[in-house]
C-alpha positions in Angstrom: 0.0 0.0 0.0 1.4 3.3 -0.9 0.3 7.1 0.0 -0.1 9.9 -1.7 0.0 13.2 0.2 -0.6 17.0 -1.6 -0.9 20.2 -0.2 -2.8 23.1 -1.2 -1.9 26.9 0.3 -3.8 30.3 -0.5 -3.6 33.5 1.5 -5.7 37.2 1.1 -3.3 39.6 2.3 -0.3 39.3 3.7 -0.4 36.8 6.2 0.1 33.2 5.1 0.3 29.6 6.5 3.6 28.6 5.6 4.3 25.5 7.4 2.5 22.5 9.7 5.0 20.4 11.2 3.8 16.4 10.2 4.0 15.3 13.4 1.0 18.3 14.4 3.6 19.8 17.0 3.4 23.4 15.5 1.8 25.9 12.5 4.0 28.7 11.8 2.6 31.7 10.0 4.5 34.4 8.1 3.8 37.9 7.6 4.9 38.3 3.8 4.5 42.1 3.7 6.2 45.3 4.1 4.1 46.8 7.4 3.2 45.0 10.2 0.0 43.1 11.1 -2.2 42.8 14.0 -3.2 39.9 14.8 -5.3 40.5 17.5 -8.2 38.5 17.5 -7.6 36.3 14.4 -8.1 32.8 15.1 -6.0 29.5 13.8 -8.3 27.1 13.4 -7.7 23.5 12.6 -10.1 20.5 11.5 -9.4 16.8 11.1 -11.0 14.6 8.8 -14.3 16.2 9.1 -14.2 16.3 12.9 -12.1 17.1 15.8 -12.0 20.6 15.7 -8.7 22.7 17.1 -7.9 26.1 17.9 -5.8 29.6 18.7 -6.9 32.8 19.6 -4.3 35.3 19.3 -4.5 38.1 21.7 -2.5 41.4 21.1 -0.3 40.4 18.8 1.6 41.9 16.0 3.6 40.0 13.2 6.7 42.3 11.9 6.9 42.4 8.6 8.9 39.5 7.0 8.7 37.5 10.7 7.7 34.4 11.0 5.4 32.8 14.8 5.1 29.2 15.3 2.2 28.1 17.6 3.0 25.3 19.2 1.4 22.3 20.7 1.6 22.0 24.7 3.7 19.5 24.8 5.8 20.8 22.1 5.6 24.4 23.4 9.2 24.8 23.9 10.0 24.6 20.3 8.1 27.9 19.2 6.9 31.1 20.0 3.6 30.6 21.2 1.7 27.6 23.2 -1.9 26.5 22.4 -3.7 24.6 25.0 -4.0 21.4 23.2 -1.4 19.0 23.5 -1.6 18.2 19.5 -2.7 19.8 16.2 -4.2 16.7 15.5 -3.7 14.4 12.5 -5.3 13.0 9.4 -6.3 11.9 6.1 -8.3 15.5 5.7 -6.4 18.4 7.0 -7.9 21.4 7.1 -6.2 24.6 8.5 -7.4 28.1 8.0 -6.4 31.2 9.4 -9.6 33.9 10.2 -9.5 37.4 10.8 -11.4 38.9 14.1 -14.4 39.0 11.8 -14.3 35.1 11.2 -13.4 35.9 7.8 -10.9 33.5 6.2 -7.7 35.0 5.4 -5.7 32.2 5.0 -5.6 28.4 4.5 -3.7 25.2 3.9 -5.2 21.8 3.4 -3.8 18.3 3.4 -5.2 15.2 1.9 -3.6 12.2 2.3 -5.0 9.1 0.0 -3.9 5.8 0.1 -3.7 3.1 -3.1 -2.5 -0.7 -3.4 
């Protein structure tokens, strides 16, 4: 049996998902602009295969332009900025990851699918 994993990224504004560690220990965002953004309020929020539901608020916070934040895991909170209170992202078949703005308005996303063949 062999799997087959693709990836699929998009981002309105500046502000992109540009990484999910596999093992679900961390999402790091970027700020791709030239002038900061505030993040306060914008949510990460993260669904597997249609159910478990996870998620970050961030609360005054401002990404510099060309920085990078990695939200961490609890358990893997000392590897990155920030710590969520969840001791996984979660993994799955059907990733879906989307960052919304303090309006619930998607601003970002990054899915995974994962399908396997004989």
């Amino acid at each position: 049996m062999s799997a087959k994993t693709t990836f699929q990224r998009s981002a309105k504004g500046n502000v992109s998902i540009c990484e999910i560690d596999p093992q679900s220990k961390f999402i790091k965002l970027e700020n791709t602009g030239r002038k900061d953004e505030n993040l306060n309020g914008y949510k990460i929020m993260r669904k597997v295969d249609g159910g478990k539901e996870f998620a970050y608020t961030f609360h005054n916070f401002t990404l510099k332009p060309g920085a990078t934040i990695k939200v961490c895991s609890h358990k893997e909170g000392k590897f990155g900025d920030l710590e969520c209170d969840h001791t996984s992202w979660g993994s799955g078949m059907n990733v879906v990851t989307t960052l919304l703005n303090e309006k619930d308005e998607e601003r970002a996303s990054h899915n995974q699918r994962t399908v396997y063949s004989a």
